[in-house]
C-alpha positions in Angstrom: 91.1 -27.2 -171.4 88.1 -27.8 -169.0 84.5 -27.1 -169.9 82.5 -24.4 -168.3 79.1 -25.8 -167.1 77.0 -24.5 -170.7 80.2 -26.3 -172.4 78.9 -29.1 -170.5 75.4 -29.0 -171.1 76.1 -28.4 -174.7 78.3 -32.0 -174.7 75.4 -33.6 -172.8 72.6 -32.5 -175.3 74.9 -33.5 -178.5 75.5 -36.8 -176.9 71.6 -37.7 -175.8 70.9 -36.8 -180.0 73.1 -39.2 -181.2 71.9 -41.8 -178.6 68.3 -40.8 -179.2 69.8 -41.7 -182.9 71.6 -44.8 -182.3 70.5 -46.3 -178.8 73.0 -48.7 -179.1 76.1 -46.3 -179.0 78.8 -46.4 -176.7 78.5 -43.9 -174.6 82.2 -43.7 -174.1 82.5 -43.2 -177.8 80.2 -40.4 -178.3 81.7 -38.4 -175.1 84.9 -38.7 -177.2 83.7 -37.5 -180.2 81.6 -34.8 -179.0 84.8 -33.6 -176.5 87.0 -33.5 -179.3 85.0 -30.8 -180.6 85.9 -28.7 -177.7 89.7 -29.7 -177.9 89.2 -31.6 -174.7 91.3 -35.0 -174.9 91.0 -35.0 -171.2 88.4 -37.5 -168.7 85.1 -37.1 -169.4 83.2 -34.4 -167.4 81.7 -35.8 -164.1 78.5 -33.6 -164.8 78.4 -34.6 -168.5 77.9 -38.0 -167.5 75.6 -37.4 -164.8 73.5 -35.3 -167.0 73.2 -38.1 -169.9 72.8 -41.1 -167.4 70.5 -39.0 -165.3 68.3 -38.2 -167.9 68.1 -41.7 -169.9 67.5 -43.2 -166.3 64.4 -41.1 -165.3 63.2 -40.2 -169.0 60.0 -41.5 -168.5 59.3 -39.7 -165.1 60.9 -36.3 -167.0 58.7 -36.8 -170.2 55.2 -37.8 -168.1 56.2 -34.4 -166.3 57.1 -32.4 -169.6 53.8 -33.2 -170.7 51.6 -32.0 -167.8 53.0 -28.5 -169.1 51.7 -29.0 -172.9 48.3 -27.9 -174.3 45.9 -30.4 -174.3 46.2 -30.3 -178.1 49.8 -31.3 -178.0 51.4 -34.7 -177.2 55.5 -35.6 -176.5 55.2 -37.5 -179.9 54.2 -33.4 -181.6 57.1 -31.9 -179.9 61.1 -31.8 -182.2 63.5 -34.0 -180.7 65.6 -31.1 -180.5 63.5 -29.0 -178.4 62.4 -32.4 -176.3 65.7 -33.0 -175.7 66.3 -29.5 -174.1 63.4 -29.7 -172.1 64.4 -33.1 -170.9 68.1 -31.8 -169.9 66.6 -28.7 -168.4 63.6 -30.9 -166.1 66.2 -33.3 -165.1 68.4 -30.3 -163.6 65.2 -28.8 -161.9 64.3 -31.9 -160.2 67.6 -33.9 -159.9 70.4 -31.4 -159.2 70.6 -29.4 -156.0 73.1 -27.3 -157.0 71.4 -25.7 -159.8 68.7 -23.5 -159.5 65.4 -23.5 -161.6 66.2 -20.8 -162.8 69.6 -21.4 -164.5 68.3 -24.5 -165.7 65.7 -22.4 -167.6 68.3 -19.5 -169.0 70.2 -22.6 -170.1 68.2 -24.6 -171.9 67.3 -21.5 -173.6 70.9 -20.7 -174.7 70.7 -24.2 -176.1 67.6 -23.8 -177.8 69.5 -20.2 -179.5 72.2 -22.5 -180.6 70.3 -25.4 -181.9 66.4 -24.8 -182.9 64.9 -21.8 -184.5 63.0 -18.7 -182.6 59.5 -20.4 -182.0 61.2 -23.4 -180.2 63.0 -21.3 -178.1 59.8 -19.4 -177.0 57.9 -23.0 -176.9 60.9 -24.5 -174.5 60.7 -20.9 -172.6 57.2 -21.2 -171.9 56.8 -24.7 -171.0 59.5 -24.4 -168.5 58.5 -21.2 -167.0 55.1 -22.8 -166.3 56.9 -25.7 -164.5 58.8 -23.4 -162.2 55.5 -21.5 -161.4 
């Protein structure tokens, strides 16, 4: 079976929390355990890799970026690692992909933040990325 781009971003954001978890993790490891899930035995994803790798390779760029769009009051350090992970998928795909519009980066990480934090996250990670498309 091959995964659908959310599929993908979905694998991508289960494998940067586990590595955000365990740094040391092989990355081949985790893209097998998180495909499995999905009943995909097959090679990993091309854009699943180049979503994790992009994102650990310009994470400081992405995060000094993400937090030009918080309230004064609020600092990378406040945010869940849940809804900083999102964000971090979603700015990589903004300012690293071509092919994907701001736009479906946004109604993405969205979708993720549905699946995986509560209400107020989603709004937080909705309004922090709306401002950055602005």
């Amino acid at each position: 079976m091959s995964l659908n781009r959310h599929q993908i971003r979905e694998a991508a954001f289960q494998t940067l929390f586990a590595l955000d978890s365990n740094p040391e993790a092989s990355h081949d490891e985790l893209y097998h355990q998180v495909l499995a899930h999905y009943h995909d035995e097959s090679e990993t994803p091309a854009y699943l890799v180049t979503i994790v790798d992009g994102v650990l390779e310009h994470r400081e760029a992405i995060n000094e970026q993400i937090s030009q769009y918080l309230k004064k009051t609020w600092s990378l350090k406040r945010i869940s690692r849940t809804d900083r992970l999102i964000l971090e998928i979603a700015f990589f795909e903004i300012d690293y992909v071509d092919e994907v519009p701001g736009k479906v980066a946004v109604n993405e990480a969205i979708e993720l933040a549905k699946n995986y934090a509560d209400e107020t996250s989603k709004n937080f990670i909705n309004g922090v990325l709306s401002n950055q498309l602005s």
